[in-house]
Backbone atoms as SQL, in Angstrom:
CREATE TABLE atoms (id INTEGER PRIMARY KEY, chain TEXT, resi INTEGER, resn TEXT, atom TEXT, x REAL, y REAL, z REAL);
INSERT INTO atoms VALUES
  (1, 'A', 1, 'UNK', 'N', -25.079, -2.844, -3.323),
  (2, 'A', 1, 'UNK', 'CA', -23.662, -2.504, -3.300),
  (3, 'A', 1, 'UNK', 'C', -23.341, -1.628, -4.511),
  (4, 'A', 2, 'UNK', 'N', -22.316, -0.709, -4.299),
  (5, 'A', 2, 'UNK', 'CA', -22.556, 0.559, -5.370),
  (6, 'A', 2, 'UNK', 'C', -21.236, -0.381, -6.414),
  (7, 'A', 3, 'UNK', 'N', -21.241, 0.308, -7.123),
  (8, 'A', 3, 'UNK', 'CA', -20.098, 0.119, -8.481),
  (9, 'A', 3, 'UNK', 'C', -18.813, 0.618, -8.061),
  (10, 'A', 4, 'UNK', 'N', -18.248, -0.699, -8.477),
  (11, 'A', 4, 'UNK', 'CA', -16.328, -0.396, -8.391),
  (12, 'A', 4, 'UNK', 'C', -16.221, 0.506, -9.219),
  (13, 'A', 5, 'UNK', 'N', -15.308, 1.525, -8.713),
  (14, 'A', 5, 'UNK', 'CA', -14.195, 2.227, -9.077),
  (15, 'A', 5, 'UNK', 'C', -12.632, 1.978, -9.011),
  (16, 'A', 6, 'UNK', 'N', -12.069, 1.931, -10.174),
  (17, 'A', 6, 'UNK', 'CA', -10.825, 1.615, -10.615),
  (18, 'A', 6, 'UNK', 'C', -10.074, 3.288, -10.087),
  (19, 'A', 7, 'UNK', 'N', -8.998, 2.703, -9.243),
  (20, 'A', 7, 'UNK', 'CA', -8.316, 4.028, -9.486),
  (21, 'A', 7, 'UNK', 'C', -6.782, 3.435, -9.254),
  (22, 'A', 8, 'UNK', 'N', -5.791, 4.556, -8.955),
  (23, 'A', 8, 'UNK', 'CA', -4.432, 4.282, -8.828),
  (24, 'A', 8, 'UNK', 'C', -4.370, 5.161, -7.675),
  (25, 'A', 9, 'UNK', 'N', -3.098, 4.704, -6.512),
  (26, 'A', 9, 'UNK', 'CA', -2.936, 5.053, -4.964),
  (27, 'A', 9, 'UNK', 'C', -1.311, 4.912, -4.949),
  (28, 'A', 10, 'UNK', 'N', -0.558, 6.420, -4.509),
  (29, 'A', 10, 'UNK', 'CA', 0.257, 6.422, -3.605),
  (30, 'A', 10, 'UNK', 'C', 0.623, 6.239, -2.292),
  (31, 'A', 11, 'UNK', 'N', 1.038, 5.689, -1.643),
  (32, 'A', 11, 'UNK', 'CA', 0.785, 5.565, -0.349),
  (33, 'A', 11, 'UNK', 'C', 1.896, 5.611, 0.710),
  (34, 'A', 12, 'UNK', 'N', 2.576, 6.462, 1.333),
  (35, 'A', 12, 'UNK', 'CA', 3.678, 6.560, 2.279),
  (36, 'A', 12, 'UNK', 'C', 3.338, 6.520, 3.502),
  (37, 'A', 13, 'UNK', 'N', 4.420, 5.942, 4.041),
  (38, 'A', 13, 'UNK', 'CA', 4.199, 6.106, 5.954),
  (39, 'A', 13, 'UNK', 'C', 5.783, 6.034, 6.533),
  (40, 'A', 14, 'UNK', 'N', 5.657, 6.895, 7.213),
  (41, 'A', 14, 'UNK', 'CA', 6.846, 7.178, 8.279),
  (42, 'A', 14, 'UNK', 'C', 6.730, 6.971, 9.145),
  (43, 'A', 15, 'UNK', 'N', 7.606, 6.606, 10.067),
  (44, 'A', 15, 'UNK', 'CA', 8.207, 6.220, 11.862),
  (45, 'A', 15, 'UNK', 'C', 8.648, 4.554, 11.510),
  (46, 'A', 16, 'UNK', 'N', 8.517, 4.184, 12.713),
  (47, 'A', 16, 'UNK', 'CA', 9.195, 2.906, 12.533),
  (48, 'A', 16, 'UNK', 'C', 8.507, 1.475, 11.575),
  (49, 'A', 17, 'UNK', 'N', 9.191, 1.926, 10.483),
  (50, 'A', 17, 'UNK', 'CA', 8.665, 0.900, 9.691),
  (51, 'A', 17, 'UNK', 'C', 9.451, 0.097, 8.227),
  (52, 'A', 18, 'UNK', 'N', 10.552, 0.581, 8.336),
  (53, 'A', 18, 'UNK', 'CA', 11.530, -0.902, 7.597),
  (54, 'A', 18, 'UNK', 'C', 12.200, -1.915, 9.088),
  (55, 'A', 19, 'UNK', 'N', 12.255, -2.588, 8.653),
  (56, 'A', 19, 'UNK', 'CA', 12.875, -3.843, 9.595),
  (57, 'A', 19, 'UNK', 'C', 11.715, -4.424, 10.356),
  (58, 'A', 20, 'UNK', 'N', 10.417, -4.010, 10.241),
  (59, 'A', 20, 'UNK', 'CA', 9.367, -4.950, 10.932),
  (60, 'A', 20, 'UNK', 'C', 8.465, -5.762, 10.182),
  (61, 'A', 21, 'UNK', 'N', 8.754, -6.211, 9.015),
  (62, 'A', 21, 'UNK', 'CA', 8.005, -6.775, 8.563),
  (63, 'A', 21, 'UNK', 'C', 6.889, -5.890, 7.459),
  (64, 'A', 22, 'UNK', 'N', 7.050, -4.731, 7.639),
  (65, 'A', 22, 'UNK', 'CA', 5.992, -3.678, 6.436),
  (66, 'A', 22, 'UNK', 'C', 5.386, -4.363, 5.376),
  (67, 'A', 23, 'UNK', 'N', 6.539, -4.367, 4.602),
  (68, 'A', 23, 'UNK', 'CA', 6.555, -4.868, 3.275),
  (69, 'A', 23, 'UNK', 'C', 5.758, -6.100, 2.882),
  (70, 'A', 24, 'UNK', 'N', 6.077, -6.952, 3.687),
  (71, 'A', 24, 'UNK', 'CA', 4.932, -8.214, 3.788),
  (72, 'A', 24, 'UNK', 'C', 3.726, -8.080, 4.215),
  (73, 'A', 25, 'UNK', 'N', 3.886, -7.023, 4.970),
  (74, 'A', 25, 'UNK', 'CA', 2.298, -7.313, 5.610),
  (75, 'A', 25, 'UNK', 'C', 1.488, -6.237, 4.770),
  (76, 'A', 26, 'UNK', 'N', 1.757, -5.197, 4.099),
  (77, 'A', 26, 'UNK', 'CA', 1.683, -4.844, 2.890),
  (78, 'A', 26, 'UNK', 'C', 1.008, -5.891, 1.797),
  (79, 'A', 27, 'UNK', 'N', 1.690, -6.261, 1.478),
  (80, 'A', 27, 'UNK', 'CA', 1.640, -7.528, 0.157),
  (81, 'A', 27, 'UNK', 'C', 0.648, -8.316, 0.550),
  (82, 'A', 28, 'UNK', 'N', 0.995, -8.959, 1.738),
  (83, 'A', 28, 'UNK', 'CA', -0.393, -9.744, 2.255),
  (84, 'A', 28, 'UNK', 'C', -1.583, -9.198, 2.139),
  (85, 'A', 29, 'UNK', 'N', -1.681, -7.822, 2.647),
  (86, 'A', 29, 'UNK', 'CA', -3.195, -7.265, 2.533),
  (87, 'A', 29, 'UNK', 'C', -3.649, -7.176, 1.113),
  (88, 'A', 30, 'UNK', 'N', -2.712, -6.249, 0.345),
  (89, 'A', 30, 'UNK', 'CA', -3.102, -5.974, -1.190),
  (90, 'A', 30, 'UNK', 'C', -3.467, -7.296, -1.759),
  (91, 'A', 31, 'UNK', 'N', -2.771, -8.220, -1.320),
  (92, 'A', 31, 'UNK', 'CA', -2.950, -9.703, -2.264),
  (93, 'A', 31, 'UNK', 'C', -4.655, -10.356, -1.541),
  (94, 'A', 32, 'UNK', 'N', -5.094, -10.040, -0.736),
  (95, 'A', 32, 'UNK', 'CA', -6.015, -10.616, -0.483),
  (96, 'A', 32, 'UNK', 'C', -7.283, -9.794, -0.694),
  (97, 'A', 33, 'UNK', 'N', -6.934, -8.767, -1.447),
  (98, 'A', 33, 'UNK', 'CA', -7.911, -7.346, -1.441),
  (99, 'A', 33, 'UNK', 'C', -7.897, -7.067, -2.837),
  (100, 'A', 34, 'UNK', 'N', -6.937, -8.383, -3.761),
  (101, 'A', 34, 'UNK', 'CA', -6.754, -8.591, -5.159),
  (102, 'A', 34, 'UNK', 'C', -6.126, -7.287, -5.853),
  (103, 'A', 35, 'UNK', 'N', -5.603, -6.446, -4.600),
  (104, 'A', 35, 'UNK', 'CA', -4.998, -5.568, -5.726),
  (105, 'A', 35, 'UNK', 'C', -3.662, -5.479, -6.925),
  (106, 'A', 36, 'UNK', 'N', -3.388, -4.776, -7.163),
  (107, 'A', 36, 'UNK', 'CA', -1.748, -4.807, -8.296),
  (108, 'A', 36, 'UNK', 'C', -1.077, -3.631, -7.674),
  (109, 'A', 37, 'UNK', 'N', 0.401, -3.695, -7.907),
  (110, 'A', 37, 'UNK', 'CA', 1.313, -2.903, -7.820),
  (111, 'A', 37, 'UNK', 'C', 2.614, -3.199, -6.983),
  (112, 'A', 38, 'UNK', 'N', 3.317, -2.543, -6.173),
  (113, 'A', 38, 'UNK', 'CA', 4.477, -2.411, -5.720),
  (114, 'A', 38, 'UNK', 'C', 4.411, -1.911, -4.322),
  (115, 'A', 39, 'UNK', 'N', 5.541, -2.519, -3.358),
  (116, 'A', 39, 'UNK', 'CA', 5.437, -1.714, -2.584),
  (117, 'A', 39, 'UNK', 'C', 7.256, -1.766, -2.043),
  (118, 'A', 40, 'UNK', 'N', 8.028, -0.961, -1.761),
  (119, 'A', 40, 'UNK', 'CA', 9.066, -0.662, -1.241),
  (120, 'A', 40, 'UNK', 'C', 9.139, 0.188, -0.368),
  (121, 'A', 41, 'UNK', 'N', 11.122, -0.435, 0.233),
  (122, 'A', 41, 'UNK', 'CA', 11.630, 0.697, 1.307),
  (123, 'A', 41, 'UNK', 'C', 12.357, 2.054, 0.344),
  (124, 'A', 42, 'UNK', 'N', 12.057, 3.450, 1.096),
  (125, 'A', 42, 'UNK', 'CA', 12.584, 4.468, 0.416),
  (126, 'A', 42, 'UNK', 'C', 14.055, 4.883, 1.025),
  (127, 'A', 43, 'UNK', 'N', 14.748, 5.302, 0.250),
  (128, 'A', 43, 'UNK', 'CA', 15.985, 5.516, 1.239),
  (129, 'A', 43, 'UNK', 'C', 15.998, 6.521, 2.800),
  (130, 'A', 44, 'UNK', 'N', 15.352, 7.334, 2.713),
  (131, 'A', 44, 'UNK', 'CA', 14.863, 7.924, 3.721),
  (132, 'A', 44, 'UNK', 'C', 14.234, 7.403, 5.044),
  (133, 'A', 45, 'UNK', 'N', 14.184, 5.873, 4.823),
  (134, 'A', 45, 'UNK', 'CA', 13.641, 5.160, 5.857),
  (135, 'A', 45, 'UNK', 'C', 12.057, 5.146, 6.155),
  (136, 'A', 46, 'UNK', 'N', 11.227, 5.820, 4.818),
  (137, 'A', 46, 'UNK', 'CA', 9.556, 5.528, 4.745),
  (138, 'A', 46, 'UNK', 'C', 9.324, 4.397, 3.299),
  (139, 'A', 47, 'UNK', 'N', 7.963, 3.590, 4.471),
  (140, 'A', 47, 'UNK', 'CA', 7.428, 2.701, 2.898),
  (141, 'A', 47, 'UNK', 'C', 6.696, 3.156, 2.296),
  (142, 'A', 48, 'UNK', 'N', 7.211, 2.648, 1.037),
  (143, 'A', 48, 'UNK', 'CA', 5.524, 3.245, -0.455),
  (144, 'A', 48, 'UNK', 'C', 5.600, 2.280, -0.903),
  (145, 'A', 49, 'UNK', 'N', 4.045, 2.189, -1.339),
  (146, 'A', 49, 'UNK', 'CA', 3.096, 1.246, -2.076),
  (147, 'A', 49, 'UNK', 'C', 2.855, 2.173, -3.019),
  (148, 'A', 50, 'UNK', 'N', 2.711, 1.359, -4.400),
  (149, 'A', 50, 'UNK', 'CA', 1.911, 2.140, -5.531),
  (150, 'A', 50, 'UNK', 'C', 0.915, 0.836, -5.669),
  (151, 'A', 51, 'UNK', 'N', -0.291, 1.428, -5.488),
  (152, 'A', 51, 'UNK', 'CA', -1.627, 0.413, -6.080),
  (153, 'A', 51, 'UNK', 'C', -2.196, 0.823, -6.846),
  (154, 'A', 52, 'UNK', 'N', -3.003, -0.279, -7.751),
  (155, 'A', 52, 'UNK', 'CA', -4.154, 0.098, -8.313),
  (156, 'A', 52, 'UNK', 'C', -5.414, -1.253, -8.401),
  (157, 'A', 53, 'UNK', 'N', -6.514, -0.702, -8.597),
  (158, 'A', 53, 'UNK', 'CA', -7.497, -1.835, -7.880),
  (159, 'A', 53, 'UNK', 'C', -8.978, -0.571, -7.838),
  (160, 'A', 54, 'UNK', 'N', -10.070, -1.519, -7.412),
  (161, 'A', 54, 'UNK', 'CA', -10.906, -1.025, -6.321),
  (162, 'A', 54, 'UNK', 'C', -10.587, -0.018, -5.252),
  (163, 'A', 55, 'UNK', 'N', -11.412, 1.282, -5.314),
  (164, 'A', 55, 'UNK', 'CA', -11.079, 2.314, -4.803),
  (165, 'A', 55, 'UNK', 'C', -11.246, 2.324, -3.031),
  (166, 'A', 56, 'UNK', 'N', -12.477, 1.111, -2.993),
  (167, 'A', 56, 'UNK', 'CA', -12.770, 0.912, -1.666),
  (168, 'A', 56, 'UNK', 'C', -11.370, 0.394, -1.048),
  (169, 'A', 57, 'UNK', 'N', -10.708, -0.865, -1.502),
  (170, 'A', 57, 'UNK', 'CA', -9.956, -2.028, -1.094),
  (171, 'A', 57, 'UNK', 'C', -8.894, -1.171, -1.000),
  (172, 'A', 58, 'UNK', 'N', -8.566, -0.306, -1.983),
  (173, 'A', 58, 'UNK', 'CA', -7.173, 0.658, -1.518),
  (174, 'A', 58, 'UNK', 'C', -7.279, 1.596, -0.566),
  (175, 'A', 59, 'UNK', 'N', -8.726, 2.039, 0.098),
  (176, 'A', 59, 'UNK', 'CA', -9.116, 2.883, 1.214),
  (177, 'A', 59, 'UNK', 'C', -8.761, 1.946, 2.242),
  (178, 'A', 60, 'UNK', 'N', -9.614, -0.090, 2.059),
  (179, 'A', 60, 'UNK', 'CA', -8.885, -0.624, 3.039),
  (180, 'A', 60, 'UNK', 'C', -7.920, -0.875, 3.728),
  (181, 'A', 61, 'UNK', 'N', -7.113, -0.663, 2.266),
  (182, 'A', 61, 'UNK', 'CA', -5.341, -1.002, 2.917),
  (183, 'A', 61, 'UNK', 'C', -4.715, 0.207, 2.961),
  (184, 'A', 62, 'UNK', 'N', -4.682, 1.395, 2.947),
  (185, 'A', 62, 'UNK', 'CA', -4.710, 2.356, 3.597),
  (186, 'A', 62, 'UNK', 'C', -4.804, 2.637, 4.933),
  (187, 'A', 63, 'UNK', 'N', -5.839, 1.820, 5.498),
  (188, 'A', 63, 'UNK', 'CA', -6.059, 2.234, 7.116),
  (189, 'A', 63, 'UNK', 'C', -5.300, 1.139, 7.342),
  (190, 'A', 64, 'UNK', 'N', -5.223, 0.263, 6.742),
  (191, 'A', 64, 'UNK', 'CA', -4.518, -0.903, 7.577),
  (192, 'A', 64, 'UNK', 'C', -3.091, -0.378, 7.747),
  (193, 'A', 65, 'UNK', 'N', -2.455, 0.293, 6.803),
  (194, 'A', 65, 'UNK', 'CA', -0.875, 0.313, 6.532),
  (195, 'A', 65, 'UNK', 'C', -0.945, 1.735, 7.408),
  (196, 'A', 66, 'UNK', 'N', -1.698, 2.595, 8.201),
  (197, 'A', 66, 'UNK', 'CA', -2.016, 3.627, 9.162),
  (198, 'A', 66, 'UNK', 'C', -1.381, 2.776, 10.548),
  (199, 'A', 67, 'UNK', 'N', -1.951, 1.295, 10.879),
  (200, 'A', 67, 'UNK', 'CA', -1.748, 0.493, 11.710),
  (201, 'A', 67, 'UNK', 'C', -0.138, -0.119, 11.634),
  (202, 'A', 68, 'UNK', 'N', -0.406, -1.022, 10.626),
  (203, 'A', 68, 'UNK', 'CA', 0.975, -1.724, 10.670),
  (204, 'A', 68, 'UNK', 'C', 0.915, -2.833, 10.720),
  (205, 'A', 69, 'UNK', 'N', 1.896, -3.937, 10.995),
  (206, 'A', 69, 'UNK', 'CA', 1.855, -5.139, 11.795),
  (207, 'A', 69, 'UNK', 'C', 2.974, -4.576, 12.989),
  (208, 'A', 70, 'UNK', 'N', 2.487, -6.140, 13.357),
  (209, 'A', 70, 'UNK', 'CA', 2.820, -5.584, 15.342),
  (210, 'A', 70, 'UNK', 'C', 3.979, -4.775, 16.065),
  (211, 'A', 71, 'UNK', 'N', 5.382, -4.951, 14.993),
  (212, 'A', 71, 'UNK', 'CA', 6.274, -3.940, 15.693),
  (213, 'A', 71, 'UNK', 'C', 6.687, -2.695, 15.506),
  (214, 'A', 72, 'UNK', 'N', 5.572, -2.209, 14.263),
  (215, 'A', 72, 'UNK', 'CA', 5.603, -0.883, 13.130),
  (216, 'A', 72, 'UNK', 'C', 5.259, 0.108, 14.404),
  (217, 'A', 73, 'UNK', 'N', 5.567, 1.362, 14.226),
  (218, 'A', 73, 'UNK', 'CA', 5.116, 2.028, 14.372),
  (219, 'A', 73, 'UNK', 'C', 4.671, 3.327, 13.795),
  (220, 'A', 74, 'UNK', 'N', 3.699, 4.077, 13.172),
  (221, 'A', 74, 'UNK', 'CA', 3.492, 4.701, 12.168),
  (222, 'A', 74, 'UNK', 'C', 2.932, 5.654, 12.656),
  (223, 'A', 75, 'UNK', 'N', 3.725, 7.038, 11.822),
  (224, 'A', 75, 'UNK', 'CA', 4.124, 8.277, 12.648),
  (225, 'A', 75, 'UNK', 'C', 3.206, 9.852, 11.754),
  (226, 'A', 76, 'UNK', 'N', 3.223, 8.988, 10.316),
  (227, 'A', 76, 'UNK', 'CA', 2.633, 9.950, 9.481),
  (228, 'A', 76, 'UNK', 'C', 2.483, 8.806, 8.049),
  (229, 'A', 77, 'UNK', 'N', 1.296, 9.402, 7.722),
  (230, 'A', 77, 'UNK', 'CA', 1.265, 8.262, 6.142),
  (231, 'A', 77, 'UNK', 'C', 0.265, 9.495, 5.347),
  (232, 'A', 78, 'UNK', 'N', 0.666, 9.132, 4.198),
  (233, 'A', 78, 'UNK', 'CA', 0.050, 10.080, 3.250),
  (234, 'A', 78, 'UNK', 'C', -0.844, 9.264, 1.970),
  (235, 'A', 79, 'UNK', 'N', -1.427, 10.073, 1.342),
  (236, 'A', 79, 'UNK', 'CA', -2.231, 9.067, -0.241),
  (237, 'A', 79, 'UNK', 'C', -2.645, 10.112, -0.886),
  (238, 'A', 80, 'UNK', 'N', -2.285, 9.812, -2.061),
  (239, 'A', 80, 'UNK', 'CA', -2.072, 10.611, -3.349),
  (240, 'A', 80, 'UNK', 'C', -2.809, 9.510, -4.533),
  (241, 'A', 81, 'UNK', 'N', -4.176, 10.342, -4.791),
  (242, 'A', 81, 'UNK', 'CA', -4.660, 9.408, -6.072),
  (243, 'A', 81, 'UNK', 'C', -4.537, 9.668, -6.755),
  (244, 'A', 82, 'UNK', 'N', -4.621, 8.791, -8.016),
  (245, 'A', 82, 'UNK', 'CA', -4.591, 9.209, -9.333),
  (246, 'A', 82, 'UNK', 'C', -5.116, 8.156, -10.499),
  (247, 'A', 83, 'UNK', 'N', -5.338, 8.153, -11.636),
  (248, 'A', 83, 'UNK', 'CA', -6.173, 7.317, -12.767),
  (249, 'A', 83, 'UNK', 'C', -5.002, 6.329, -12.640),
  (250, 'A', 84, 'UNK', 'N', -5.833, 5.064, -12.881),
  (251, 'A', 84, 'UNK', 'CA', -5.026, 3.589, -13.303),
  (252, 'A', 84, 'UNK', 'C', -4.830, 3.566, -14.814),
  (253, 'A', 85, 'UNK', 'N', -3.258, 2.997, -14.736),
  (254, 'A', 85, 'UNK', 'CA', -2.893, 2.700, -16.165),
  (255, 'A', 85, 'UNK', 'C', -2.548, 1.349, -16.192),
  (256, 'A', 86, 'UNK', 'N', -3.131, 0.577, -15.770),
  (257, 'A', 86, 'UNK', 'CA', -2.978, -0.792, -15.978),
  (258, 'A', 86, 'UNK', 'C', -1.578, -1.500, -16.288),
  (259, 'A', 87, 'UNK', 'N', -0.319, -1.143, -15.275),
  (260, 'A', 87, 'UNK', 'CA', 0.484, -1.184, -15.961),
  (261, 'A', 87, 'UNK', 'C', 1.309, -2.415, -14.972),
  (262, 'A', 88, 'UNK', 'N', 0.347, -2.997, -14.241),
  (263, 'A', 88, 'UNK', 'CA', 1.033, -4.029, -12.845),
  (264, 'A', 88, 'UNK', 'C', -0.246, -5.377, -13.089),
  (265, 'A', 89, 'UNK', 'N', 0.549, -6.507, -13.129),
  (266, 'A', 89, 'UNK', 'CA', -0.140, -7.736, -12.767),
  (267, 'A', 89, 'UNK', 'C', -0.386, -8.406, -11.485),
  (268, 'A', 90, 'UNK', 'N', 0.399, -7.958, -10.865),
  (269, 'A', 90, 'UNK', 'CA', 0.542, -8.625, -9.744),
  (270, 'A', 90, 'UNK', 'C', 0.717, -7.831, -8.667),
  (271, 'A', 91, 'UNK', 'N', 0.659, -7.641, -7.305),
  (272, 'A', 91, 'UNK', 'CA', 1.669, -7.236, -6.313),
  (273, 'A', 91, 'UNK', 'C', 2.695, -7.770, -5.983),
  (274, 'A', 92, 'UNK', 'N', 4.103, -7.082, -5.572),
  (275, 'A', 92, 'UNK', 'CA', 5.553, -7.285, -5.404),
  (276, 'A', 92, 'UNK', 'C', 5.889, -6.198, -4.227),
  (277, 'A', 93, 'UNK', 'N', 7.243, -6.792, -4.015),
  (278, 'A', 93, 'UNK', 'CA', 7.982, -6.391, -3.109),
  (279, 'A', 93, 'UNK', 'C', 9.220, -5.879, -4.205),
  (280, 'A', 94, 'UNK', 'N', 9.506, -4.342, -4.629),
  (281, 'A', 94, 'UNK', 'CA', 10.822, -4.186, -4.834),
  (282, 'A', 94, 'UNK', 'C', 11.803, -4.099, -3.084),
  (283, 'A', 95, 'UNK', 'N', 12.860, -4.518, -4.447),
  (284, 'A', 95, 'UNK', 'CA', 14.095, -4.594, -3.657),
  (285, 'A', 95, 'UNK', 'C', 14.876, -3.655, -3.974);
């Protein structure tokens, strides 16, 4: 198995995806994939996650948040990397 890489991940997705649950199912993945950071609704009606972690585990939840949970529907998602600054303990849900 090759060597972790630490990095930091933007992550947006558009179409139907505040009011179905995103945000949690978001959190759920990152939290079980041990990552850190944030994830919120934008006023524009797309979610972002900011992670940082394992470069693989944020590729994982990436495709996952491509998917959704069951009533999402996701229309366009984007990812923007960049160096970790260690600046999150935990994953959260802003409000």
């Amino acid at each position: 198995m090759g060597k972790s890489i630490e990095k930091k991940a933007r992550i947006v997705v558009r179409g139907t995806v505040q009011g179905v649950g995103f945000r949690y199912y978001i959190m759920q993945k990152a939290q079980e994939m041990r990552l850190k950071g944030y994830t919120q609704n934008l006023p524009n009606g797309e979610v972002e996650a900011v992670v940082e972690g394992d470069q693989l585990f944020i590729e994982d939840l990436y495709r996952a948040m491509q998917r959704g949970p069951t009533k999402a529907k996701v229309k366009d998602h984007i990812i923007e990397w960049g160096e970790p600054k260690g600046q999150f303990r935990t994953f959260s849900i802003k409000r």
